[in-house]
C-alpha positions, -999 to +999 in steps of 0.1 A: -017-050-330+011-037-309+008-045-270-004-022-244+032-021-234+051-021-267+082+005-255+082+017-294+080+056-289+047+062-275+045+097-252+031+101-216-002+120-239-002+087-255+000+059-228-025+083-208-049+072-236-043+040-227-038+036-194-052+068-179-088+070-166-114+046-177-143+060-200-170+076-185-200+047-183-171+020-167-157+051-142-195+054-135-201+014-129-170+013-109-179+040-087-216+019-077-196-009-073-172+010-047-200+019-028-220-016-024-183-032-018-179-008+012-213-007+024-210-044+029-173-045+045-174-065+078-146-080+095-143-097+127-146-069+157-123-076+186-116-060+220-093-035+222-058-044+241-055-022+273-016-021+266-006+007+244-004-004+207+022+003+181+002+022+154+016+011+114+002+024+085-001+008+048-003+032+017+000+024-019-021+006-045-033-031-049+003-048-038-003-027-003-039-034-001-030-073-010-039-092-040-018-124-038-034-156-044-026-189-021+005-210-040-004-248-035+023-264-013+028-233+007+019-225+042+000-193+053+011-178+087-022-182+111-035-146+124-016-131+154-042-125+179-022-097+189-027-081+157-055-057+149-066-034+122-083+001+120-111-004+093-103+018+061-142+016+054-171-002+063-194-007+091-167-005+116-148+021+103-134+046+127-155+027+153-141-005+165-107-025+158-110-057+136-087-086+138-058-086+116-069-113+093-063-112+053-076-095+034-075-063+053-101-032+054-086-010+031-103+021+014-122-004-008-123-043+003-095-065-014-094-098-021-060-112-014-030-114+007-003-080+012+021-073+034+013-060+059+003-089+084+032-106+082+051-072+093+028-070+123+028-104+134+066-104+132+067-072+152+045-083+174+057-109+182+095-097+184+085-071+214+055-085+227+035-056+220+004-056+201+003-038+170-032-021+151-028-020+118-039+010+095-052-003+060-052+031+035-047+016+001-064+013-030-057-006-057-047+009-093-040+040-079-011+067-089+003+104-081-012+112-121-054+116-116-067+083-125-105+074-118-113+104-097-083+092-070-045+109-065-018+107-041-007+136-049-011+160-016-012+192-038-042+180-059-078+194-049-097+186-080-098+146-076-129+130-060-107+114-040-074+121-024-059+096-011-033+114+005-060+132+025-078+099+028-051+080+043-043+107+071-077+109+081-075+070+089-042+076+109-054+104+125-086+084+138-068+054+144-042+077+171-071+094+186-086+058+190-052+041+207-038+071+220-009+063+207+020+079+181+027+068+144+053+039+141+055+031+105+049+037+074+049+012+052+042+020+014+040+000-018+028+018-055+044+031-088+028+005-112+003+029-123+026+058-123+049+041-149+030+051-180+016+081-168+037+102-145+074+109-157+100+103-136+113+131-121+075+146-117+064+117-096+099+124-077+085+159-067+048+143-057+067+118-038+092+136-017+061+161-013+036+132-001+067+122+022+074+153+035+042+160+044+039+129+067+067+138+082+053+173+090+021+157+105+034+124+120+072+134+132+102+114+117+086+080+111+104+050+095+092+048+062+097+014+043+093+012+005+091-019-010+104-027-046+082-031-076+079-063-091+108-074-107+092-095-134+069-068-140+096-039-148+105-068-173+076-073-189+053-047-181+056-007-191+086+001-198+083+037-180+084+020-146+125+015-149+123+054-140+094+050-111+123+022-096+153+046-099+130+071-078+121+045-049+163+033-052+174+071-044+144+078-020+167+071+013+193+094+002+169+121-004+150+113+028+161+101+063+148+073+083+137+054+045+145+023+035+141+009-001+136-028+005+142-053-029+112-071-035+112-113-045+116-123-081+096-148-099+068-148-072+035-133-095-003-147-094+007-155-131-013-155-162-033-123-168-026-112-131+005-092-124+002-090-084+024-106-065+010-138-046+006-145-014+038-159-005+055-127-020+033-105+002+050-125+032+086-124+023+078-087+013+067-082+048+092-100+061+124-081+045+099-049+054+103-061+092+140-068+088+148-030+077+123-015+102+138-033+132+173-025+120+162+012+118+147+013+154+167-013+174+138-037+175+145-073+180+149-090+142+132-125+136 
């Protein structure tokens, strides 16, 4: 039996058999499952800092939202008490700040460390402001309708947008600080690879961009890199999703494309990078942003 990522001739029709939508009863079971996880979500509520915050979003699928699994012998950086995070769902959600404190609130509770604390802490850190953190993510997500979700801004026949979705998070989370948009930071494609060719999710990309930029001003927007070892080994579409994220700061200003680590995967059956990868990604993530802005570097 050939793989599920055999590259001999298959179309996007094809691979959307296999890695499109789930079937109907498993779409159904996730969707109950979505709902309990997010009824439950809880985090650790914190008083809000009477200095102005700097607002930074996270968008993307399950390497933004943070999958990465502890490597023995390694280190986690503690929590930065100076970083919080605007529940993506939840109890708390559009309510009350949580501490920063892996694994974020995203759209759906993860299980695993991203990204995006390490960039805060570092930022934090660097100016001495505090930072609140805007979890939007969602694992196994792509621009192509998958599972009733899209980031595709021009698509109103999903369940869920997550375009929309994420907004509405920043939006509530600058009402609540009072504050303007910093950041973007945004990690996704895997899902794309199979599904969306590559100069389609080009368009949906440069649109979904555009469109923050309409709403949100001229933000820095940081893209990190696929996995390396996954464009190896994984679909071999994605080599087309990674020449897209390459060109995206010629086709947009303020964007950086940031390399990602090599060799740094949960391993086994799990293709997420792990924990330590989420940190270095966050750190090289920092790096670019505070050479875009002028803010200190670490």
């Amino acid at each position: 039996m050939p793989s599920p990522f055999d590259p001999v001739l298959r179309t996007y029709e094809e691979d959307r058999v296999v890695h499109g939508s789930f079937p109907v009863k498993l779409r159904a079971l996730m969707r109950v499952k979505t709902v309990v996880k997010k009824a439950i979500a809880t985090g650790t509520p914190v008083e809000p800092f009477a200095e102005p915050y700097t607002v930074v979003a996270i968008l993307g699928q399950s390497n933004a939202a943070g999958a990465g699994i502890e490597v023995g012998g390694t280190t986690p950086t503690p929590p930065n008490p100076r970083v919080h995070q605007w529940p993506g769902c939840g109890r708390y959600r559009g309510r009350k700040p949580l501490a920063a404190v892996d694994p974020l609130v995203h759209e759906v509770p993860t299980s695993g460390v991203g990204f995006a604390t390490e960039f805060g802490s570092l930022l934090a850190d660097a100016t001495g402001e505090p930072v609140l953190l805007v979890p939007t993510a969602r694992g196994d997500t792509s621009f192509y309708p998958k599972n009733g979700y899209s980031w595709d801004p021009g698509n109103s026949d999903v369940r869920v947008n997550l375009f929309k979705y994420a907004c509405a998070q920043i939006d509530s989370a600058l009402e609540f600080s009072g504050q303007p948009l910093s950041a973007i930071l945004w990690h996704q494609g895997e899902s794309d690879g199979p599904l969306t060719p590559a100069d389609e999710y080009q368009a949906q990309f440069d649109l979904l961009i555009a469109s923050l930029r309409v709403r949100y001003g001229p933000v820095p927007f940081i893209l990190g890199q696929l996995s390396p070892e996954y464009m190896r080994h994984g679909p071999p579409k994605l080599a087309g999703i990674d020449a897209v994220h390459r060109d995206t700061p010629n086709r947009h200003p303020h964007a950086r494309f940031v390399p990602s680590p090599d060799g740094m995967l949960n391993g086994g059956e799990d293709p997420h990078f792990n924990a330590e990868a989420g940190r270095e990604i966050g750190r090289r993530m920092y790096a670019a942003y505070a050479e875009m802005v002028g803010k200190p570097a670490r």
